[in-house]
C-alpha positions in Angstrom: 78.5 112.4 119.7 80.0 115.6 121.1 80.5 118.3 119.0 84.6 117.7 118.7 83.5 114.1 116.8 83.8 114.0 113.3 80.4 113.6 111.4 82.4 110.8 109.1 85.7 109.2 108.4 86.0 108.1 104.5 88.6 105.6 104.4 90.2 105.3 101.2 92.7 102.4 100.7 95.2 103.4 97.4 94.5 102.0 94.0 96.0 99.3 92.5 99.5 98.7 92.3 102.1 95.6 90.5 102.5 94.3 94.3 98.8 94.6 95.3 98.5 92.3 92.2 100.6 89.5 92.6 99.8 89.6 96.8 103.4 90.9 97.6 103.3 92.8 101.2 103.7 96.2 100.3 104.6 98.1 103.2 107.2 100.8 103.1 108.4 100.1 99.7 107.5 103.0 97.3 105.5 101.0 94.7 103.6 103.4 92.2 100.1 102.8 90.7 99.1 101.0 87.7 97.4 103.1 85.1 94.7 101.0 86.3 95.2 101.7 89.8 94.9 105.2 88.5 92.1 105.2 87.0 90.4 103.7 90.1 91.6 106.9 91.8 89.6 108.8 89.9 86.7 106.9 90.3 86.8 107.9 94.1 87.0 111.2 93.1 83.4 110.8 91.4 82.1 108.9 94.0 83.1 111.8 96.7 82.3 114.7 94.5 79.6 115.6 96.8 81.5 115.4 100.1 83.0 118.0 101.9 85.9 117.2 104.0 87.2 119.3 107.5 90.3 117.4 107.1 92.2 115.3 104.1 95.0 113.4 105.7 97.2 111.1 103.5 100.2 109.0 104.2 103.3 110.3 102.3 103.8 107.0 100.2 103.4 107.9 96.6 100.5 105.2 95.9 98.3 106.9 98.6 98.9 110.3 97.8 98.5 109.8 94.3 95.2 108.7 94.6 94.1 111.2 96.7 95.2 113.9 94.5 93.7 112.3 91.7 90.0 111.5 93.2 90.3 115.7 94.0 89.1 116.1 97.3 88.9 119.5 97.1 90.9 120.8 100.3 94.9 120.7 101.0 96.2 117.5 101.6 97.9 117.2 105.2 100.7 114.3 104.9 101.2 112.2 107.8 103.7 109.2 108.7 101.2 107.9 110.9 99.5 106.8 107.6 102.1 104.6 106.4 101.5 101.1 105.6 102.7 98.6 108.5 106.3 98.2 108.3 106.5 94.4 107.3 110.4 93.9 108.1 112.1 91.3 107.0 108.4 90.0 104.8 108.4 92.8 102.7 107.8 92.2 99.0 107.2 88.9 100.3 103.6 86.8 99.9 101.9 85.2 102.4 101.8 81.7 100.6 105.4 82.2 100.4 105.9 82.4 104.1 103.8 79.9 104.9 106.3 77.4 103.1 108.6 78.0 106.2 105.7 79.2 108.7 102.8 77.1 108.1 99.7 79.4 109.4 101.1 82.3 109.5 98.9 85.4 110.2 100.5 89.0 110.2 97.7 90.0 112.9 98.8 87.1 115.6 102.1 86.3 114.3 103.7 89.2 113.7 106.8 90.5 111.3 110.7 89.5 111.8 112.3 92.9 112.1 109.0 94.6 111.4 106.1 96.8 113.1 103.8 95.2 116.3 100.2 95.7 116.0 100.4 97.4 119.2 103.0 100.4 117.0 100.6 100.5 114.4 98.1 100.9 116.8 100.1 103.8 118.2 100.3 105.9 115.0 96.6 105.7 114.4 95.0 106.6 117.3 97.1 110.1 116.7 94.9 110.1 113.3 92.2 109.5 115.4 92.9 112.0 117.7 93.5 114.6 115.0 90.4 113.6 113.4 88.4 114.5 116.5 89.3 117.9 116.1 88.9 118.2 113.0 85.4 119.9 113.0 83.8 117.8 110.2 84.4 114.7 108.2 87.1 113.3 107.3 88.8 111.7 104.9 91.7 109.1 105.1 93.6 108.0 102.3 96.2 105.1 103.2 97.2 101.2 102.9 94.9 97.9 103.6 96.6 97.0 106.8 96.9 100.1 109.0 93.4 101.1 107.1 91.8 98.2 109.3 94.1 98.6 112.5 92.5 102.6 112.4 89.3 100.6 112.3 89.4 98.5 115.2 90.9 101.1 117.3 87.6 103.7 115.7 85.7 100.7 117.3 87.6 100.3 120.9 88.5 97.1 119.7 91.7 95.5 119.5 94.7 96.1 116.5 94.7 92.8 116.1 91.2 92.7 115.5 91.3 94.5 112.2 92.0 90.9 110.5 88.1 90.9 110.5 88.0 93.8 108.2 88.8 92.9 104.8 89.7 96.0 103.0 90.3 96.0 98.7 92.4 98.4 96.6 90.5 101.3 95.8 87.7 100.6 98.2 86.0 103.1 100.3 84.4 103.0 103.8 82.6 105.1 106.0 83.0 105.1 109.4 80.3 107.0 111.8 78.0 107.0 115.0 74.9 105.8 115.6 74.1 108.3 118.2 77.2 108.1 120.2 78.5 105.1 119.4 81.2 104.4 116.8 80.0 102.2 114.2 80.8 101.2 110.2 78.3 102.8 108.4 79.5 101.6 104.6 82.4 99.0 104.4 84.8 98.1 101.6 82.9 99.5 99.0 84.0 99.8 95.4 84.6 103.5 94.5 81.5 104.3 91.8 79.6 107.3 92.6 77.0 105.5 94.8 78.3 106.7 98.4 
């Protein structure tokens, strides 16, 4: 690890929202939390308390960026589009057992969206988070959506985009990505936010 590698990126995937409920792709749509989605958020908060972050970087989406300012982080919150959620096109809102009505087997990480984002653009956006967090001088800490979460951790990886499908991510869970010495590795993975990390 050279000393422009972060000691840690925290990912934090947003609390609970009405779409993360009832499994409707929520990608650029502006869906708020829940109050229990909320409440979640500050869970993280206790559960970081002890960390110190270089960086906070959010995307601008209001369920992300509410609940990073609600677990309290502690250092200004830099917004970036590169967060966003994977634009979904034409399946937005929509669920997967919907689509499969018409596309029988369809996966978002080999099939792609109508109208929507390639793995390869998501890919794109978050090795610039990647690179940013580099620099950053210290941990890290990532708050952002399920799907471009796990892209971010393939690429942390060298792996793939479309190998984030093997990372199954929750709302309101937390990771930890590191090194073990200088490779990248998970160290914690989709863990829910109590004050254990």
């Amino acid at each position: 690890m050279s000393e422009e590698e972060p000691h840690e990126l925290v990912l934090v995937r947003h609390g609970e929202t009405e779409w993360t409920l009832s499994g409707r792709h929520t990608g650029r749509t502006d869906i708020p939390l829940t109050a229990h989605g909320r409440a979640q958020a500050r869970r993280i908060g206790a559960a970081l308390h002890d960390r110190r972050f270089a960086l906070v970087l959010s995307s601008p989406l209001s369920r992300a960026l509410e609940t990073c300012r609600l677990a309290g982080v502690g250092v200004p919150i830099e917004v970036t589009d590169d967060l966003r959620e994977w634009d979904y096109g034409e399946y937005e809102g929509v669920r997967t057992v919907d689509i499969r009505t018409t596309r029988p087997r369809w996966s978002l990480w080999t099939d792609g969206v109508p109208g929507g984002e390639t793995a390869a653009a998501v890919a794109e956006r978050v090795d610039r988070v990647l690179g940013r967090a580099r620099g950053a001088g210290g941990s890290v800490a990532l708050f952002a959506h399920g799907h471009v979460l796990r892209v971010l951790t393939a690429r942390w990886l060298a792996l793939p985009p479309e190998d984030g499908r093997l990372f199954a991510m929750d709302p309101a869970a937390v990771s930890v990505l590191g090194y073990e010495r200088e490779a990248p590795v998970i160290r914690h993975w989709n863990i829910d936010a109590r004050p254990v990390l």
